[in-house]
N, CA, C and O atoms as a CHARMM CRD file, in Angstrom:
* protein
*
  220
    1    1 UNK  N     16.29300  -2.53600  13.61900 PROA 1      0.00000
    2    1 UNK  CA    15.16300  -1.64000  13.64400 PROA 1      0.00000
    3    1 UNK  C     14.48600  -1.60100  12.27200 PROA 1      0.00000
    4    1 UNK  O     13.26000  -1.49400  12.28700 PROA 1      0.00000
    5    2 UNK  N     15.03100  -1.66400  11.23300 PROA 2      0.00000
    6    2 UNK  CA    14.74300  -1.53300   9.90400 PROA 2      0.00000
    7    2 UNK  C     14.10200  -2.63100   9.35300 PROA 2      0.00000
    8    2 UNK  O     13.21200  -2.53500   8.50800 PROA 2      0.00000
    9    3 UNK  N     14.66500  -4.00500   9.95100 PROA 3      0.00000
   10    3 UNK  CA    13.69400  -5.43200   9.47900 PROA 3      0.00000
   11    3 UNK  C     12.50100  -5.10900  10.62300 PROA 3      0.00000
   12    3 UNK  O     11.39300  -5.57100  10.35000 PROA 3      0.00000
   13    4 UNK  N     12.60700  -4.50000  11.64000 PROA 4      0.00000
   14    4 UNK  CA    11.81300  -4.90500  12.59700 PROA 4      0.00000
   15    4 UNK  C     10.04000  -4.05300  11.55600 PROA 4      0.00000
   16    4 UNK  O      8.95700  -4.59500  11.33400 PROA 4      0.00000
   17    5 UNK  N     10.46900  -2.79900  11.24100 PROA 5      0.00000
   18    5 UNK  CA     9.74500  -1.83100  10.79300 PROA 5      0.00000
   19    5 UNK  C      9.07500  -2.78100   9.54300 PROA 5      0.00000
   20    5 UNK  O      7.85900  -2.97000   9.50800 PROA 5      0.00000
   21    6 UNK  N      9.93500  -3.32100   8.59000 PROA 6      0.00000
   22    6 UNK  CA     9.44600  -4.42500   7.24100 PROA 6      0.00000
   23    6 UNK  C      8.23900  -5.41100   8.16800 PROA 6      0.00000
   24    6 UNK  O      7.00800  -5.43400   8.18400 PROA 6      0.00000
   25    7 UNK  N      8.85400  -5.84200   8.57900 PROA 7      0.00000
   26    7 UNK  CA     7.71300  -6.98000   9.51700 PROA 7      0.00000
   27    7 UNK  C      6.53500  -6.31300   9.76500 PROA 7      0.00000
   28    7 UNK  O      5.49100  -6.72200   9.25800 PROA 7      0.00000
   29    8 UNK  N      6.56000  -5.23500  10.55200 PROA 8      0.00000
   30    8 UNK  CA     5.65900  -4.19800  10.86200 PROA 8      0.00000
   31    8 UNK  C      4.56400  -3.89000   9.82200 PROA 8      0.00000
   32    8 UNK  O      3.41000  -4.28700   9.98300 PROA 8      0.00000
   33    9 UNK  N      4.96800  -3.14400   8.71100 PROA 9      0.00000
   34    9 UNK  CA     4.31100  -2.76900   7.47800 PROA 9      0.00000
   35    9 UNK  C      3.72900  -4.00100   7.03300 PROA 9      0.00000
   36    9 UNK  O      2.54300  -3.95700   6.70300 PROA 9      0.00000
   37   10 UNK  N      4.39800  -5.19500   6.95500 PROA 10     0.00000
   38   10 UNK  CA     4.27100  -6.37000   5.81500 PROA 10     0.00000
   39   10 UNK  C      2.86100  -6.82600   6.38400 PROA 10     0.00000
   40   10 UNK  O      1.94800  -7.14900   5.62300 PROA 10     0.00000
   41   11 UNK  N      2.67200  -6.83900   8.47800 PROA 11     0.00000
   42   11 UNK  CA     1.64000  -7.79200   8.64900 PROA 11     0.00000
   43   11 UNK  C      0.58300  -6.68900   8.62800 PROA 11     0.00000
   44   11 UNK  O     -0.58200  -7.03900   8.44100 PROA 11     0.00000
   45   12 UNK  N      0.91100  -5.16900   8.83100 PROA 12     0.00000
   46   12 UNK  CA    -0.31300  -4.60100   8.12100 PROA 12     0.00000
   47   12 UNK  C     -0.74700  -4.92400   6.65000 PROA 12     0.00000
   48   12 UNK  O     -1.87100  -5.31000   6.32800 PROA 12     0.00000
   49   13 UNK  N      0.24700  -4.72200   5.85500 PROA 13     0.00000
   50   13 UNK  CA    -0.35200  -5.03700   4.29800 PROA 13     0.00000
   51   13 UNK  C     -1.18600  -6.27800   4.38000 PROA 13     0.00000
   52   13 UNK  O     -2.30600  -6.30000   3.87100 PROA 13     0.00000
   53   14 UNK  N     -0.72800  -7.20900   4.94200 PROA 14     0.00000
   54   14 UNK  CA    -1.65600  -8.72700   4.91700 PROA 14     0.00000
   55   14 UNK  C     -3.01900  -8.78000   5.40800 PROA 14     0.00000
   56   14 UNK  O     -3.75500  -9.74500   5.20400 PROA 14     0.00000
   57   15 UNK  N     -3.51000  -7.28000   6.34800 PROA 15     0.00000
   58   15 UNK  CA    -4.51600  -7.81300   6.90900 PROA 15     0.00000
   59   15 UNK  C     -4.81600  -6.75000   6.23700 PROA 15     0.00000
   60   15 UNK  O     -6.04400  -6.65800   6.23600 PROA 15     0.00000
   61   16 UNK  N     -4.43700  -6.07100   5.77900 PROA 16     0.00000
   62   16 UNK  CA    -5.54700  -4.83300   5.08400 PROA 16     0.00000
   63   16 UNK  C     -5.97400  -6.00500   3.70800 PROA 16     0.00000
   64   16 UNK  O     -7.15100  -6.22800   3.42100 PROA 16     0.00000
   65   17 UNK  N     -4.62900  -6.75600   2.86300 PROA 17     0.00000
   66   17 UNK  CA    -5.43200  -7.55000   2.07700 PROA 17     0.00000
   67   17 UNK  C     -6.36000  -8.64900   2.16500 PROA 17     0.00000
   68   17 UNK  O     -7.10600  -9.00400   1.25300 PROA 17     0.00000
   69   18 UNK  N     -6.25000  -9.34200   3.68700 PROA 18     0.00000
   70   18 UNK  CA    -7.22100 -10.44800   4.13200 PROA 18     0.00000
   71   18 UNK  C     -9.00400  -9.31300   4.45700 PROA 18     0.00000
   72   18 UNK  O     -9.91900  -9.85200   3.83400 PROA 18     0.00000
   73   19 UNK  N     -9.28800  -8.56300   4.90900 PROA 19     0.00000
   74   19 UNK  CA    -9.85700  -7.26900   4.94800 PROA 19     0.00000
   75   19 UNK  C    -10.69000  -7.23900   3.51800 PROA 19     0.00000
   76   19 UNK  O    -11.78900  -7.62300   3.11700 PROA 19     0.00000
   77   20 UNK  N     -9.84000  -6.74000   3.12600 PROA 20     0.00000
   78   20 UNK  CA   -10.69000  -6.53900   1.67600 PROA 20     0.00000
   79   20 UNK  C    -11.16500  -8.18300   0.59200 PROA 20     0.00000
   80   20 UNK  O    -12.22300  -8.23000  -0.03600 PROA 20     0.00000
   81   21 UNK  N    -10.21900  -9.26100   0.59900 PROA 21     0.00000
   82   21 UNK  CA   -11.24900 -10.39100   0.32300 PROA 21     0.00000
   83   21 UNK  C    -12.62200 -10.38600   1.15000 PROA 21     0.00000
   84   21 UNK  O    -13.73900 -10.42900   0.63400 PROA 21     0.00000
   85   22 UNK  N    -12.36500 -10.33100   2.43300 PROA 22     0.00000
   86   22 UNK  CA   -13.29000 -11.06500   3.52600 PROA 22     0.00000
   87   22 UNK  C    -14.29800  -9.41900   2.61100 PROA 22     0.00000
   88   22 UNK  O    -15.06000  -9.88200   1.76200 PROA 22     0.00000
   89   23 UNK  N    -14.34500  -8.55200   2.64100 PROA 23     0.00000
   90   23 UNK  CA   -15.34000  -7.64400   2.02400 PROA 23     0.00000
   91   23 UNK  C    -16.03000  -8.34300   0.71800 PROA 23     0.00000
   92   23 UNK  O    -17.22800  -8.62000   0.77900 PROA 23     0.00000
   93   24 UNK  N    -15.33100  -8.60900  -0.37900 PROA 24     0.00000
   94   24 UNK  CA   -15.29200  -9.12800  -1.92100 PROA 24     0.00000
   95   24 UNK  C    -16.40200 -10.19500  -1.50700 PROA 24     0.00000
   96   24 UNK  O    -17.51200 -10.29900  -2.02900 PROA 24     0.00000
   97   25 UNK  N    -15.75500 -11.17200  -0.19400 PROA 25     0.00000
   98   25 UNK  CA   -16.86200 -12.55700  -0.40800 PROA 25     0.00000
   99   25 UNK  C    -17.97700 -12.15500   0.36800 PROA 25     0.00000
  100   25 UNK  O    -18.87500 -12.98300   0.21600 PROA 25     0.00000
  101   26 UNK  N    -18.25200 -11.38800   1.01100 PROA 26     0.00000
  102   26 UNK  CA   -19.17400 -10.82500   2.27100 PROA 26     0.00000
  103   26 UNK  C    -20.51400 -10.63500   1.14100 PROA 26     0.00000
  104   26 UNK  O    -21.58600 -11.24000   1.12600 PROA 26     0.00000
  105   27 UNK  N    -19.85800  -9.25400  -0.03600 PROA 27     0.00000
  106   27 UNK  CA   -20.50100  -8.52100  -0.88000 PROA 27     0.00000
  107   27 UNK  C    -21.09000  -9.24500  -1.98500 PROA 27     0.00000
  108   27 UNK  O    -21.88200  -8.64200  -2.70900 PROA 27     0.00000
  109   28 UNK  N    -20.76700 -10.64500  -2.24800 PROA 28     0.00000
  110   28 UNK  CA   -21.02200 -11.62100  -3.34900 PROA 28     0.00000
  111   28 UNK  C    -20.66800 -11.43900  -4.60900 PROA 28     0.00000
  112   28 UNK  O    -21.11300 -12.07200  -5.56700 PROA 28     0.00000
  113   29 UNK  N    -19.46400 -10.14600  -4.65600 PROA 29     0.00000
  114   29 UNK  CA   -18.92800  -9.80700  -5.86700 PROA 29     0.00000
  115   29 UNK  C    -18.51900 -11.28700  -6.73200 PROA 29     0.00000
  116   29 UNK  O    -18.65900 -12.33900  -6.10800 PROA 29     0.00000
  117   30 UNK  N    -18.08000 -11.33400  -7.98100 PROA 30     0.00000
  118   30 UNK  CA   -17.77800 -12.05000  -9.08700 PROA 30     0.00000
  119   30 UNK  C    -16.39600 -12.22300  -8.53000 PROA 30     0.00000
  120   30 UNK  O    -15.73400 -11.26000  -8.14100 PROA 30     0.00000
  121   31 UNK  N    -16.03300 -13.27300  -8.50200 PROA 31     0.00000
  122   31 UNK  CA   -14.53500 -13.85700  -8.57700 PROA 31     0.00000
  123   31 UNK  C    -13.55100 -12.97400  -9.51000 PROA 31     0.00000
  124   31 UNK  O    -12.36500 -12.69500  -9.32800 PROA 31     0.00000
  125   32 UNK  N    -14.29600 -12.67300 -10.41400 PROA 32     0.00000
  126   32 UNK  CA   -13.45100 -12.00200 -11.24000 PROA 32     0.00000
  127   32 UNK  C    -12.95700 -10.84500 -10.83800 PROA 32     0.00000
  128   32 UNK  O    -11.79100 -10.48200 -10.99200 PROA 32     0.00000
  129   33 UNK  N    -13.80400 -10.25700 -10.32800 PROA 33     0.00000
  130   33 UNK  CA   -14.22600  -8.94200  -9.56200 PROA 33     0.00000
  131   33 UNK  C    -12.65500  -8.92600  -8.89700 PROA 33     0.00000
  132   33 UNK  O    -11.81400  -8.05200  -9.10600 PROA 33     0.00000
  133   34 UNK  N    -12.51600  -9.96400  -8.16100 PROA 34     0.00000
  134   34 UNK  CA   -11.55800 -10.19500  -6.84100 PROA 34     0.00000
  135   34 UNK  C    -10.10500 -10.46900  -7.47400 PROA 34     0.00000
  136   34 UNK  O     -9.07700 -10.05400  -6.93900 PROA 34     0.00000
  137   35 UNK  N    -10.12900 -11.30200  -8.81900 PROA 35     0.00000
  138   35 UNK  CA    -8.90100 -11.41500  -9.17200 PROA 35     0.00000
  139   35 UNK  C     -8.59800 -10.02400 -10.20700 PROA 35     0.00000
  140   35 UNK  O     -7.54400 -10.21300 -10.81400 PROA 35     0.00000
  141   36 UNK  N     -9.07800  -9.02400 -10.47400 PROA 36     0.00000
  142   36 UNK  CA    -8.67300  -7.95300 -10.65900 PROA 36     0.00000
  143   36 UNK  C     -8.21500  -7.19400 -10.05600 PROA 36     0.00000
  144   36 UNK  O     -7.12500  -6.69100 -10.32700 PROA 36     0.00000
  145   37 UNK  N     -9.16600  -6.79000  -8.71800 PROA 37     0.00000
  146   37 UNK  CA    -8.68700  -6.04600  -7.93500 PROA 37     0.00000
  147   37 UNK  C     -7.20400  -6.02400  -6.99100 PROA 37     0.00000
  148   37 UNK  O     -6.66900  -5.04500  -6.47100 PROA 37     0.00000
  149   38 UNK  N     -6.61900  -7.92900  -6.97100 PROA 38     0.00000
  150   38 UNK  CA    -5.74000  -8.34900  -6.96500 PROA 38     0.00000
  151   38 UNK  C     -4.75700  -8.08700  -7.54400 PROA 38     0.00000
  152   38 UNK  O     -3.70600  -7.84500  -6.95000 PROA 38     0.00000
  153   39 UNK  N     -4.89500  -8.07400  -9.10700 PROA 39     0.00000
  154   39 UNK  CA    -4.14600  -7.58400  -9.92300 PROA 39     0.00000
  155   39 UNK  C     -3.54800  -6.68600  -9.76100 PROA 39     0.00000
  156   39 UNK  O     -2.34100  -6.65200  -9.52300 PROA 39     0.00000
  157   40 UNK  N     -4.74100  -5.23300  -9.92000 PROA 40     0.00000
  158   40 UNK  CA    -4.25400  -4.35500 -10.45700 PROA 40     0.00000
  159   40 UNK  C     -3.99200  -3.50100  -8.92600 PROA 40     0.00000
  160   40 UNK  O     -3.31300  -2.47400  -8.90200 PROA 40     0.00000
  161   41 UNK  N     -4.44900  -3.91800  -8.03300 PROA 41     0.00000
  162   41 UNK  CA    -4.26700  -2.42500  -6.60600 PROA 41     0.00000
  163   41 UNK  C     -3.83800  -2.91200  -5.78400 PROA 41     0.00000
  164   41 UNK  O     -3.66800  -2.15600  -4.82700 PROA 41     0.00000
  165   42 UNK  N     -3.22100  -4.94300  -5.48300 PROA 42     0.00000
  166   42 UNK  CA    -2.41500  -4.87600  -4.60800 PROA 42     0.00000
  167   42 UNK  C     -0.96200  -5.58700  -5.45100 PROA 42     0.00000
  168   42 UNK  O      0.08500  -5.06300  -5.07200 PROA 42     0.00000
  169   43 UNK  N     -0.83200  -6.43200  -6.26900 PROA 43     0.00000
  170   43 UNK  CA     0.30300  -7.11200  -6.94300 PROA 43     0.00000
  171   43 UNK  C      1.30000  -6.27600  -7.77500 PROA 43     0.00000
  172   43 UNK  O      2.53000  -6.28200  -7.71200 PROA 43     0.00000
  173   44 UNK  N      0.41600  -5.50200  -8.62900 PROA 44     0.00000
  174   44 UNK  CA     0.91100  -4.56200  -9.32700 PROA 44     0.00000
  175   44 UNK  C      2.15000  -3.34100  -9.25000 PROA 44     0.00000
  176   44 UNK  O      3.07200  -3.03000 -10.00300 PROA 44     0.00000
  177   45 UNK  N      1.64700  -2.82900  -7.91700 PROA 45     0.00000
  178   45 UNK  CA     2.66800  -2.26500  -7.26500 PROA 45     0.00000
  179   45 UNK  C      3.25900  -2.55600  -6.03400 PROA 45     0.00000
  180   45 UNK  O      3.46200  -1.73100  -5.14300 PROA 45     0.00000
  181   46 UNK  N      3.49600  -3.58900  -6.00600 PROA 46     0.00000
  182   46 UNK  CA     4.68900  -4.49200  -5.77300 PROA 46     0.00000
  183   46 UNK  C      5.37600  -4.67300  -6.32600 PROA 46     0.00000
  184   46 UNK  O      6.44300  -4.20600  -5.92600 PROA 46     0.00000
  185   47 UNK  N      5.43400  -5.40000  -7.56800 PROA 47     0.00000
  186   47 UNK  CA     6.05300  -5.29000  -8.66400 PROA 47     0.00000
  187   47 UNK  C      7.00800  -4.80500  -9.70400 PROA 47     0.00000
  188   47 UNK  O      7.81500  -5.31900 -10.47900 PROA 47     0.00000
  189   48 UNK  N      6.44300  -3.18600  -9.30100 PROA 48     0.00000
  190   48 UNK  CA     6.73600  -1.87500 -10.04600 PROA 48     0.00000
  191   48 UNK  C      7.67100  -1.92200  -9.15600 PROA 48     0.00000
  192   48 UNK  O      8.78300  -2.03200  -9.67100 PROA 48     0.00000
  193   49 UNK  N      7.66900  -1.86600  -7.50300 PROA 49     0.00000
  194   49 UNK  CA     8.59100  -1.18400  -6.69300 PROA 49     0.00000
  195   49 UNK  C      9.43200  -2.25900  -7.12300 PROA 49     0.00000
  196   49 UNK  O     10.31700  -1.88400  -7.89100 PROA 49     0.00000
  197   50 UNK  N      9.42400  -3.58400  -6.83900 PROA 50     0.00000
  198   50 UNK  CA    10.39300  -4.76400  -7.13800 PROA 50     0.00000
  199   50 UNK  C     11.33000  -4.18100  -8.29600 PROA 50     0.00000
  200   50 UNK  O     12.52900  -3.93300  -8.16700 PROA 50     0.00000
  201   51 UNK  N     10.56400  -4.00700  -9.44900 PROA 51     0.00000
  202   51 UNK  CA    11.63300  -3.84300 -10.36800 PROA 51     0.00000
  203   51 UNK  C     12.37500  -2.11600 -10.26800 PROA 51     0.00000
  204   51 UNK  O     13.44500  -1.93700 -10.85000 PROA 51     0.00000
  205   52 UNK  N     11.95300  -1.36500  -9.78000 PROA 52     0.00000
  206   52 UNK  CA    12.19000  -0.05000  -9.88000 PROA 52     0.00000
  207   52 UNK  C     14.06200  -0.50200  -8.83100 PROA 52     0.00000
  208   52 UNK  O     15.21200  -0.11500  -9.03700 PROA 52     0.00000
  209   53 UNK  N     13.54900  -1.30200  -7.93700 PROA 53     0.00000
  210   53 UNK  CA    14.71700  -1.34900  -6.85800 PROA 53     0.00000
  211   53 UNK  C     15.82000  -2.29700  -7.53400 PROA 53     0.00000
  212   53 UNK  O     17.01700  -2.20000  -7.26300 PROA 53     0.00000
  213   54 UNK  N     15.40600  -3.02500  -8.24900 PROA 54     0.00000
  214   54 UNK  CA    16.49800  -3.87800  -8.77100 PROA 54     0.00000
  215   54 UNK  C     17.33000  -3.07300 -10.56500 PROA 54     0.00000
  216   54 UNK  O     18.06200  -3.57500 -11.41700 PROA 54     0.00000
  217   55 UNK  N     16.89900  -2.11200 -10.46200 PROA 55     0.00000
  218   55 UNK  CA    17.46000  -1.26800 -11.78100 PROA 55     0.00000
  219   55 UNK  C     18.94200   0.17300 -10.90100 PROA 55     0.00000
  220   55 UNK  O     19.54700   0.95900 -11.63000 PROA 55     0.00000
């Protein structure tokens, strides 16, 4: 039940992030634009949780 729920969440996260490119290129924002927002509001905290769980 617990992997089933991970799967669950994971292919929402993917389309909320396929979602927001398909917005970025729609809007003709700057590439840059896109690899920030990458950065900092979806990788980032991933990351944080990654390391928070492995301490």
């Amino acid at each position: 039940m617990l992997y089933t729920g991970l799967v669950v969440i994971s292919i929402f996260y993917l389309v909320s992030l396929a979602r927001g490119i398909k917005i970025f290129l729609r809007k003709h924002f700057s590439i840059s634009y896109l690899i920030l927002y990458l950065c900092t509001l979806e990788f980032l905290p991933l990351l944080l949780v990654y390391n928070i769980l492995l301490i």
